[in-house]
Every structure is written in C-alpha cells, then in structure tokens.
TIMAR-185655 format. One line per field, with one value per residue (C-alpha): residue number from 1; x, y, z; residue in one letter. Coordinates in Angstrom, 2 decimals. Example, Ala and Ser with C-alpha at 12.3 -4.5 7.8 and 13.67 -1.06 7.14 Angstrom:
<rs>
n = c(1/2) .
u = c(12.30/13.67) .
v = c(-4.50/-1.06) .
w = c(7.80/7.14) .
res = c(A/S) .
</rs>
This chain:
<rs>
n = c(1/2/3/4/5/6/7/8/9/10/11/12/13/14/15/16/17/18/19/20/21/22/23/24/25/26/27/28/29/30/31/32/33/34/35/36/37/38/39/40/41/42/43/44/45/46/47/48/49/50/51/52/53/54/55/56/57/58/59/60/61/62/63/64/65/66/67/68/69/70/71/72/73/74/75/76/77/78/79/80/81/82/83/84/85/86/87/88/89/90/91/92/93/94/95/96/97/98/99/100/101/102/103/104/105/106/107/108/109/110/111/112/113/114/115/116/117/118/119/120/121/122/123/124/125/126/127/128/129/130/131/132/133/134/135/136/137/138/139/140/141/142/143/144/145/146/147/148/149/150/151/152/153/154/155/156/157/158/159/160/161/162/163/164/165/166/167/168/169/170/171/172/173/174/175/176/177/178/179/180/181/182/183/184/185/186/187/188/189/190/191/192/193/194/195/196/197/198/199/200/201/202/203/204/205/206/207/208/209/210/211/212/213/214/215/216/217/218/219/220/221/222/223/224/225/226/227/228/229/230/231/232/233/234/235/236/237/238/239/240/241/242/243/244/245/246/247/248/249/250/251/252/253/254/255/256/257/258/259/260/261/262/263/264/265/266/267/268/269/270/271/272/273/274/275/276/277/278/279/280/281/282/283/284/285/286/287/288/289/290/291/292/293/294/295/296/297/298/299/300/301/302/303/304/305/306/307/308/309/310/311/312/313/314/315/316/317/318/319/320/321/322/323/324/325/326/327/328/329/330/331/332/333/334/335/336/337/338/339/340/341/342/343/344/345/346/347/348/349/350/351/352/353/354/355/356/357/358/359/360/361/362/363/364/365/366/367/368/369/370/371/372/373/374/375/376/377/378/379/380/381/382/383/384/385/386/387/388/389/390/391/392/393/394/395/396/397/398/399/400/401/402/403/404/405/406/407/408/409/410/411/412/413/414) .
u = c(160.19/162.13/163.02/160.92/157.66/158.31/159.10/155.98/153.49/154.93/153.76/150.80/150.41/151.18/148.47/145.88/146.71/146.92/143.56/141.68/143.31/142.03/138.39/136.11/134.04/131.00/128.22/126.35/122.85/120.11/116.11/114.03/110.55/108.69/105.98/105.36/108.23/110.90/110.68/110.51/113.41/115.21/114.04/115.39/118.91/119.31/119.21/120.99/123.94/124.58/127.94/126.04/125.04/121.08/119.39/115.56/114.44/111.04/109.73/106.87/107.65/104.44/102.47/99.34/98.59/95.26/94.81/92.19/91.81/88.16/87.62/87.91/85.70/82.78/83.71/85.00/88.68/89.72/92.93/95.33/94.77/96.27/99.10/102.41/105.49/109.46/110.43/110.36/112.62/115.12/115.18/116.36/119.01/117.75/118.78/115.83/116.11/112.75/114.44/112.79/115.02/114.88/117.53/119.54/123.17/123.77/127.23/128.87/126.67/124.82/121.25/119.96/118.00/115.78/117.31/120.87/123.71/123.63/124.13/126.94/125.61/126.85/123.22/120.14/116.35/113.69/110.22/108.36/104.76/102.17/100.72/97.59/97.36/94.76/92.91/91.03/88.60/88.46/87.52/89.32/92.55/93.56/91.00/87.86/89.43/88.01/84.66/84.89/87.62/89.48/90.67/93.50/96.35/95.43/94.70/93.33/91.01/90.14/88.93/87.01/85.10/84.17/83.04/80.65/78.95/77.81/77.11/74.50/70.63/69.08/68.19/71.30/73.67/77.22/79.33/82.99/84.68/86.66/89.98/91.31/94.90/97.47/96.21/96.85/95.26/93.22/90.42/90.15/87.00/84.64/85.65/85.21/81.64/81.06/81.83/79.95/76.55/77.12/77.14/74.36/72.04/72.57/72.39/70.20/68.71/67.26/70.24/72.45/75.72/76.59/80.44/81.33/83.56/85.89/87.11/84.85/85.91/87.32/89.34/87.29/84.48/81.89/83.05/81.97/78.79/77.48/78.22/76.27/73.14/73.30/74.61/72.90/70.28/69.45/72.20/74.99/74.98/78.47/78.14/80.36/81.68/79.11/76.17/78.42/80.24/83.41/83.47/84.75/84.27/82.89/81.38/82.68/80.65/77.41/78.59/78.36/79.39/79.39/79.57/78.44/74.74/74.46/74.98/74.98/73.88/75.06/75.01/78.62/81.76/84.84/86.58/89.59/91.78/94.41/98.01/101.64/104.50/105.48/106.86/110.75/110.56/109.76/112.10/115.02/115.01/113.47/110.48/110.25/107.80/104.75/105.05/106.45/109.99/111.08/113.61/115.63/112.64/115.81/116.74/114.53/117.86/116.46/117.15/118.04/120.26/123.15/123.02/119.48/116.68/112.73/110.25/106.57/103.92/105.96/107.98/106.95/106.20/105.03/101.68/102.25/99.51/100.30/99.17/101.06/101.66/103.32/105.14/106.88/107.59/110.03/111.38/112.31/113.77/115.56/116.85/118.52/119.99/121.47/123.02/124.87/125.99/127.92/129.43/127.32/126.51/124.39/120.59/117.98/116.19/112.61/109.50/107.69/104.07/101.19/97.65/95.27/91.96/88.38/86.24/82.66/81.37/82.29/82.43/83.04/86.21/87.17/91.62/92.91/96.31/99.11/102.49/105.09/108.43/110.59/110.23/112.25/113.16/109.17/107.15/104.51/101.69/102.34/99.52/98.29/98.22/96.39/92.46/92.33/89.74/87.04/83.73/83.56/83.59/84.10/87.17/88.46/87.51/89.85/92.70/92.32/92.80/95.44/97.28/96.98/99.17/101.48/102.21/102.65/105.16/107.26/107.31/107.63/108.57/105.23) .
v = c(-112.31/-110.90/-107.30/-106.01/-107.53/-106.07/-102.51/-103.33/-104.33/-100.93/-99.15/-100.76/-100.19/-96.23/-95.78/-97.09/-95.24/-92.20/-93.00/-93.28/-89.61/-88.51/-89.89/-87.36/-88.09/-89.56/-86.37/-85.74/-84.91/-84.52/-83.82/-82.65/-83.92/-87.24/-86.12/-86.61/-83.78/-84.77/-88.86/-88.22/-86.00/-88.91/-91.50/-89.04/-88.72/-92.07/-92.62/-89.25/-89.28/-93.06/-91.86/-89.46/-90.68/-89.74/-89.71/-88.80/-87.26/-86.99/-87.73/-90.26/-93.77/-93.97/-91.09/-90.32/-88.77/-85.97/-87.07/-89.40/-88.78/-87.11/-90.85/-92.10/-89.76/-91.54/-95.16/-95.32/-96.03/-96.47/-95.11/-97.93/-97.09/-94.18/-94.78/-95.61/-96.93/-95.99/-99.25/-98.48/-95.59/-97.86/-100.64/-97.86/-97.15/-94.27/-93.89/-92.85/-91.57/-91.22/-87.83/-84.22/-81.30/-78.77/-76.05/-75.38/-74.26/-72.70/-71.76/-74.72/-77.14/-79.18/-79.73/-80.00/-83.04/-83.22/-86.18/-87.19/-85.31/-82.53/-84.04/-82.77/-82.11/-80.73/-80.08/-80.30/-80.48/-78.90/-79.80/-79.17/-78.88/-76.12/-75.36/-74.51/-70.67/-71.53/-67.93/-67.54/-67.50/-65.54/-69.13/-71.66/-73.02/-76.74/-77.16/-76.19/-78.50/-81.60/-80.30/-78.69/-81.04/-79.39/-82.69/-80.65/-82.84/-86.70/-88.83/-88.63/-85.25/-87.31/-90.29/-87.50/-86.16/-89.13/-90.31/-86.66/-87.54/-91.10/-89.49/-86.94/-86.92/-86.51/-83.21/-81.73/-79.31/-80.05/-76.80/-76.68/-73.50/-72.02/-69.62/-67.01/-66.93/-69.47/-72.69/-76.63/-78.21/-75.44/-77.95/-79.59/-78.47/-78.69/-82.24/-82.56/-80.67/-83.18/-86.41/-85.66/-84.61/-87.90/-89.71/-87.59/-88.87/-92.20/-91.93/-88.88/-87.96/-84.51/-83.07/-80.34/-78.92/-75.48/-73.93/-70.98/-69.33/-66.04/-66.60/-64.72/-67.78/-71.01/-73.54/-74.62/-73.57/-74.03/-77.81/-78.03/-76.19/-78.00/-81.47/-80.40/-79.56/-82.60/-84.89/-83.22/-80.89/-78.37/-80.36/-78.17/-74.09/-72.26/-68.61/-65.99/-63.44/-60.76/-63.65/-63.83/-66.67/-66.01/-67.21/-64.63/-66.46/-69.77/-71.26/-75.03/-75.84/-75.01/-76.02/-72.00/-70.49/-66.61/-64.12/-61.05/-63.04/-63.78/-66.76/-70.47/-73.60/-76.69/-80.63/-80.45/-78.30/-78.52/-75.78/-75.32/-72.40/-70.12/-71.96/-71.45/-73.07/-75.55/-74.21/-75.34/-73.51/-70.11/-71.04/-71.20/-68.00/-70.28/-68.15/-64.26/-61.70/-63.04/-66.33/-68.73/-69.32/-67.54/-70.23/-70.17/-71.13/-73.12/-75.55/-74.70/-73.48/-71.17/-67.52/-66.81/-69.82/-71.03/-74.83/-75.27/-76.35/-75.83/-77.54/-78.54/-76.73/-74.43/-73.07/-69.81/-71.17/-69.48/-70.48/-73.98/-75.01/-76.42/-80.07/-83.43/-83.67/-80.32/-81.48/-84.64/-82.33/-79.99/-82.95/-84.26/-80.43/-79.88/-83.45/-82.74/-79.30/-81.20/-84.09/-81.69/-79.36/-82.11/-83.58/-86.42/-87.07/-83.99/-85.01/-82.60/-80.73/-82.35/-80.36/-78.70/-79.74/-80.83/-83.15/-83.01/-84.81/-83.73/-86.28/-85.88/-88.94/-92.82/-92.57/-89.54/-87.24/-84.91/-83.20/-80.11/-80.58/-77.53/-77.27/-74.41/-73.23/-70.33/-67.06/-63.80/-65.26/-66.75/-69.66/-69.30/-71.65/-72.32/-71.66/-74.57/-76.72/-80.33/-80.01/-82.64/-81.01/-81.04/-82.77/-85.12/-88.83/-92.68/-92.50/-89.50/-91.60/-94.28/-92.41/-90.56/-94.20/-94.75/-91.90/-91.49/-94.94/-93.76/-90.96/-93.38/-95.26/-92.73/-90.92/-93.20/-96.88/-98.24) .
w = c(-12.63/-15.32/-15.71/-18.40/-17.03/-13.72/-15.23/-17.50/-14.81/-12.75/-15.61/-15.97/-12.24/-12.83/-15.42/-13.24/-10.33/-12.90/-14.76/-11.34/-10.30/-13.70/-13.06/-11.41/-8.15/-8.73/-8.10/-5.33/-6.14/-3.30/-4.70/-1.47/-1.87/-3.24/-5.23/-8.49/-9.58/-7.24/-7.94/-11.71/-11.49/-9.44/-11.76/-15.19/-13.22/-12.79/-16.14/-17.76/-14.78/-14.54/-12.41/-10.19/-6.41/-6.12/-3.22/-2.53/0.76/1.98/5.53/3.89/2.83/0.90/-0.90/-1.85/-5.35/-5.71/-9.31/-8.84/-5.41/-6.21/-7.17/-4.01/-2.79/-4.59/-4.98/-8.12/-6.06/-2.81/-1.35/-1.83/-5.20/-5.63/-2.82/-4.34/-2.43/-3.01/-3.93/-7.51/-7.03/-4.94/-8.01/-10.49/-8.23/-6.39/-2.60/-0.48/3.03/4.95/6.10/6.93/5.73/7.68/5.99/3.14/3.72/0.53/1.12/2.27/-0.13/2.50/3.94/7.44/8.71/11.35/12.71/11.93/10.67/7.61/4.20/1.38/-2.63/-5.74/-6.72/-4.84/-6.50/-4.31/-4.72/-1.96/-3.27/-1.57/1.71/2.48/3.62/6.68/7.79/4.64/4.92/8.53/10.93/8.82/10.66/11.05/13.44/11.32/8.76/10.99/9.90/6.91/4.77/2.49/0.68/-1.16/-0.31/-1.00/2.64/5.46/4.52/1.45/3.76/6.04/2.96/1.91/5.04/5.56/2.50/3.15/5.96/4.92/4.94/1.27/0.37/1.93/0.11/-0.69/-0.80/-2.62/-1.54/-4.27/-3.38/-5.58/-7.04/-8.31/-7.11/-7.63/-10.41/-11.14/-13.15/-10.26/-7.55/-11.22/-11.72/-8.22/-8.02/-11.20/-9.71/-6.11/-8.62/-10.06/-6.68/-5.26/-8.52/-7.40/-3.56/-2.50/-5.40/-3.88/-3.05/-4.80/-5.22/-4.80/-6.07/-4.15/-6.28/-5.78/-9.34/-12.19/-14.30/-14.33/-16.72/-19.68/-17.83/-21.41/-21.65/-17.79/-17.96/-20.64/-19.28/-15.84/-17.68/-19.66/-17.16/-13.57/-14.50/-11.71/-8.95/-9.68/-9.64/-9.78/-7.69/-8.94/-6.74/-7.78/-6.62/-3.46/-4.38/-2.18/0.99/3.29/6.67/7.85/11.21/11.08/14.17/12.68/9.15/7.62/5.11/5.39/1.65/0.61/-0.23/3.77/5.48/4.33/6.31/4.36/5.32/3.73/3.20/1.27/2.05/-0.36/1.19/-0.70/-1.34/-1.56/-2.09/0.90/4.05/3.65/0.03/2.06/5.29/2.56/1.15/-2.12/-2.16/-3.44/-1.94/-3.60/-2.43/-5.24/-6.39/-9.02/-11.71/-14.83/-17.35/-19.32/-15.94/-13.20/-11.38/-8.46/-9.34/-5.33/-4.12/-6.55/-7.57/-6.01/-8.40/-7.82/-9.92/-9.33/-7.64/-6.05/-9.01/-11.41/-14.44/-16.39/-18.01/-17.36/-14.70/-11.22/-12.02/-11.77/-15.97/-15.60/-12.82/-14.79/-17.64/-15.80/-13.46/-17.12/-18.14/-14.89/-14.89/-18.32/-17.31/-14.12/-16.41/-18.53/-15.96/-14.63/-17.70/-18.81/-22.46/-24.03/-24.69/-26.28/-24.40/-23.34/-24.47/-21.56/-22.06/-20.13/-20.04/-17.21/-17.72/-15.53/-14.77/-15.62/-14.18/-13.72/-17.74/-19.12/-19.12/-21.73/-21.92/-21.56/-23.32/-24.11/-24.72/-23.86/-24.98/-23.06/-25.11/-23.48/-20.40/-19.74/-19.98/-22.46/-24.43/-27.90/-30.61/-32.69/-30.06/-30.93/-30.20/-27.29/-24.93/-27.28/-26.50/-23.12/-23.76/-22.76/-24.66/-22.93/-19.07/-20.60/-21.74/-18.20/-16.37/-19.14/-18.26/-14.53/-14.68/-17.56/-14.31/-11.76/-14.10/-15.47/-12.04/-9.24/-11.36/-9.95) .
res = c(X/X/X/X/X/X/X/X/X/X/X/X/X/X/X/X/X/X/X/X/X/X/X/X/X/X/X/X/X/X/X/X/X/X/X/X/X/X/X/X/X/X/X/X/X/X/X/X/X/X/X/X/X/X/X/X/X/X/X/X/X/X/X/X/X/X/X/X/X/X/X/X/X/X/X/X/X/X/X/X/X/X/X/X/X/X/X/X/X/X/X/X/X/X/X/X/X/X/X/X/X/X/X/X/X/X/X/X/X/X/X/X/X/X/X/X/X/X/X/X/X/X/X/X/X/X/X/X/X/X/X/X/X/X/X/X/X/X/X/X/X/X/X/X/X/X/X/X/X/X/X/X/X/X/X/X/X/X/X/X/X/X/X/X/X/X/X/X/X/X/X/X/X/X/X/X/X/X/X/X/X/X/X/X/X/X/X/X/X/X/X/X/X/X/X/X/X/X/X/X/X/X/X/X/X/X/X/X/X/X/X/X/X/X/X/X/X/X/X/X/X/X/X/X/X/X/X/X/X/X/X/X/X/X/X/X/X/X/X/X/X/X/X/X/X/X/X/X/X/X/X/X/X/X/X/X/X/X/X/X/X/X/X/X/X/X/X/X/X/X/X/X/X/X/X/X/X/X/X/X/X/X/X/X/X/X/X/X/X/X/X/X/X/X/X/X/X/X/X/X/X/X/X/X/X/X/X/X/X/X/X/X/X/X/X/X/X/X/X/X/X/X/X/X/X/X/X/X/X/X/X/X/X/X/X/X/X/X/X/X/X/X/X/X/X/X/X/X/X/X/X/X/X/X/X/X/X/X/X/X/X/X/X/X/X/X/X/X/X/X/X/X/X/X/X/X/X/X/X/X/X/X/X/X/X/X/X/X/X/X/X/X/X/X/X/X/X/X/X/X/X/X/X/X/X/X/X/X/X/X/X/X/X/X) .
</rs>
C-alpha cells in the first residue's frame, strides 16, 4: 500500500470515528399506557423522531375501545369489533412491552416495572386513563358492580350488561345512573339511554328507561330530547336532581336505587360512578389535590414532574372533553412538543380539536364538533366553530362508523 492511501484511508478512518462521536444517542422515549392517547402518541413519534427508541408499556396485549362499545350492548357489534391488537404499533416501529409500571423515578429518569428490572428515558408520556371512584354512591364497590354493571371501561362489564338485558322480563325498567363532575365522554350515558330505548322497542316493547341524573344538564341535551320523543315516545324520562335524580345509595342485591324521591326497584342498573384519573397518575405525584393532572396547555409537559408528559383522560384540559377524538388530538400536540425538544426537524404545531358522535339508534347519529387554541395559559373553545351537530341523521350514523375507524387507524395502525 502506498503512503498517501494509507495516510488517506487513516483519515478517512479519523472522520468516521469523529462523525460517530459527533452523532447524538438515539432518545429514549417511554409512553405509559395503550389507549387511544398513548398509541397515537407512539404512532406520531415514530414518525416526527425517526432516531428516537419508542417503546409502549401497558399490561394488556389487546384493548378494548368504549366508543362503540354501547353498540355491543345491543347487537349492532360484538366485542371483537371494537378490540384492537398492538401489532400495528410494532409494524411502525414501535417497541411494546406487555409491562405494568408501577413508579416513576423522576430524579434519576427511570420507571419501575412490576416484573423485571426499572427502565431508563429521556422523556416519558403518561396516559393512564381514569378510575372509577367506587363508594358513590354509599353500597357501590367492585362487588355491587357484578350486579349493577357500570360498563364504563369497554369488556367484560360491557358483556355483563348486555347479558342483564337479554335477560330481563318485558315491562322492566332499565336505570342509567348518572355521576356528577368531570367525567369520560360526557355524551355518552344519553347515547347510551338512546340505543337501549331502541332495543327495548324491538324486544320488550313495554318497558322504559329511566336516567338518574345528578347533573341539572347534560351535553346537547335539546338535540337528545327531541330525538327521544320522536324516536321512543314515553320509553325514556331523564330525572334531574330536584325530581331526585341522583342516586345517593344503592342495594345491588335487591337491584335499588335509593334518592331523595325514595327508593327504586329496577329489572336493570347501570351504575356509572364518579372518576379520576388512573391510579399510577395519583401514586406518582402526577395528580394535584383535585384529582387530575395539571399540564403545559403548549406540550402536555406535567407541571409537577420534569420531562413527564400527561395527555388523555387524565390531563386538565381545559374545555376540551375527556373523549377518544380529544385524546388523538393532544397525543398529536404532545408528540410534536417531544420531537422538537429533542432536536428533530420543526413541524407546526397540530390544532387541538375534537368530534364525538351520539348514537340515536342503528341509523341515526348527529356530531358535536369544536376546536380549541391555548389563550393565557388555558385551553379554551374557539367561536365560529363549523355547525356539525345540527339535526340527527343517516348521514351523521355513517360518518360515525367512518370515523370510529379513521380512530382506530390513526391511533393504533389497525
């Protein structure tokens, strides 16, 4: 070899070893929870931090969504329907552990498992949904749950409520239990109280539905009322709390509902009780005195651990509603804060909006669409937004299949 090309190839040799010195570590990003905020966050990542190493925990290889669980709860679905997989996540490049954190360790950057050793991050997503605040009302725990099915969280209590209402006699009453306070898709026991009226026409025709309610009002509650006298005369009657419509204590062995009108004997329950966010969100030191987890409305960055994230249900924001369109939309912001925090090529900020559509019946829906922008340090709903939840229609039931999997796409790759 002559002398140049050795001295050349040495230099060569010397500006590689230089250039990899000079290339940063690829980033370690961990997002806690595989709902529909976590896996869309995952799934935006992938795309906006090419470089970064993302990995998705949650102790569930498959989950279950609740939009369009109140589907399955009539026949218009069944479960396997609305179960998606991981696999989609894995294909984009996403590493998923079936792994349940148990603790943050802010300080030194890490999580704890509850099997296997703690994992390192640079930054770590949490999205740990809501838990159900069992005790109110005064007799409903886990237990009474058997009997009186919430059906909040998509599965097996969706199966169980199904199941009571094949199972009752015509003629029966179906109670839906209403709490007070920030709640998960907030539309979502009217579309429910809508779709059981519609299955109780066909099946037992002589039986009602009754909506205790501790709320004094409720999301587009004129499109809702409307629809029910048009669509179920006389089978659906909403009790505020003045006609003792909240439920201060039940008796799930005798199937009773207690309020301030006396007691209640019904042939079914659905007891939906106060929420939170989940448990590892409080555990953490995530969650502030009154329960949620207060964020930067620009990233989602939690205002009480450094480089920790919360988005979805759990997170304050704002007056954007807990529902799973609301969820995607700050998996999408948070996502693009991440991305440039840790170099990668600057992208404009995604607009925080959401859609949920209520079911009316097998074919009818109608939209409740907004869109938000962060004024003085808040989340609020911008004016002028486009008149989607108008009138209920056949249109508006398509659009709703349409868009429940436009979710599953852009949030799990299924």
């Amino acid at each position: 070899m002559r002398r140049r090309d050795f001295l050349a190839g040495g230099a060569l040799a010397g500006l590689s070893w230089r250039a990899a010195r000079a290339t940063p570590p690829a980033a370690r990003v961990i997002i806690v929870g595989g709902g529909f905020a976590g896996s869309c966050c995952a799934l935006r990542l992938r795309e906006l931090s090419p470089r970064s190493a993302i990995t998705l925990l949650d102790p569930q290889a498959e989950y279950i969504t609740c939009p369009m669980s109140d589907a399955v709860l009539v026949g218009l679905r069944d479960l396997k329907t609305i179960t998606v997989g991981r696999t989609g996540l894995e294909r984009a490049g996403v590493r998923f552990l079936p792994a349940a954190v148990t603790g943050i360790d802010a300080a030194q950057h890490r999580v704890r498992l509850a099997a296997g050793p703690s994992l390192p991050y640079d930054r770590l997503v949490v999205a740990p949904g809501i838990r159900l605040l069992f005790g109110t009302p005064v007799g409903y725990d886990a237990a009474a749950a058997q009997q009186l099915p919430h059906a909040w969280q998509a599965g097996p209590q969706t199966v169980l409520l199904l199941r009571q209402l094949q199972a009752m006699a015509d003629g029966g009453v179906v109670a839906i239990s209403v709490p007070t306070g920030l709640m998960r898709c907030p539309p979502g026991p009217y579309e429910r109280a809508s779709l059981i009226a519609g299955w109780l026409q066909q099946h037992r025709p002589r039986s009602k539905v009754l909506i205790f309610d501790a709320n004094n009002h409720f999301p587009r509650q004129d499109v809702f009322t409307r629809a029910w006298q048009e669509l179920y005369p006389n089978m659906i009657e909403w009790l505020p709390p003045a006609a003792g419509g909240a439920v201060t204590r039940v008796d799930a062995a005798r199937r009773m509902l207690f309020s301030s009108s006396g007691a209640h004997p019904v042939a079914v329950a659905n007891v939906i009780p106060p929420q939170a966010p989940g448990q590892l969100a409080a555990d953490v030191g995530l969650a502030s005195g009154h329960g949620w987890c207060p964020v930067d409305p620009l990233s989602f960055g939690s205002q009480l651990l450094p480089d920790v994230h919360v988005i979805g249900d759990a997170c304050i924001a704002g007056a954007m509603p807990k529902a799973a369109s609301a969820a995607m939309s700050q998996a999408r912001r948070c996502a693009q804060a991440i991305s440039a925090a840790l170099g990668a090529s600057a992208t404009p900020a995604p607009p925080l909006e959401s859609v949920c559509y209520s079911m009316l019946s097998a074919d009818s829906a109608f939209a409740i669409e907004a869109r938000f922008a962060v004024e003085a340090h808040d989340i609020r709903q911008l004016s002028g937004n486009p008149a989607t939840d108008g009138a209920p229609s056949a249109q508006r039931a398509r659009q709703a299949q349409e868009w429940y999997a436009t979710l599953r796409t852009q949030c799990f790759g299924a």
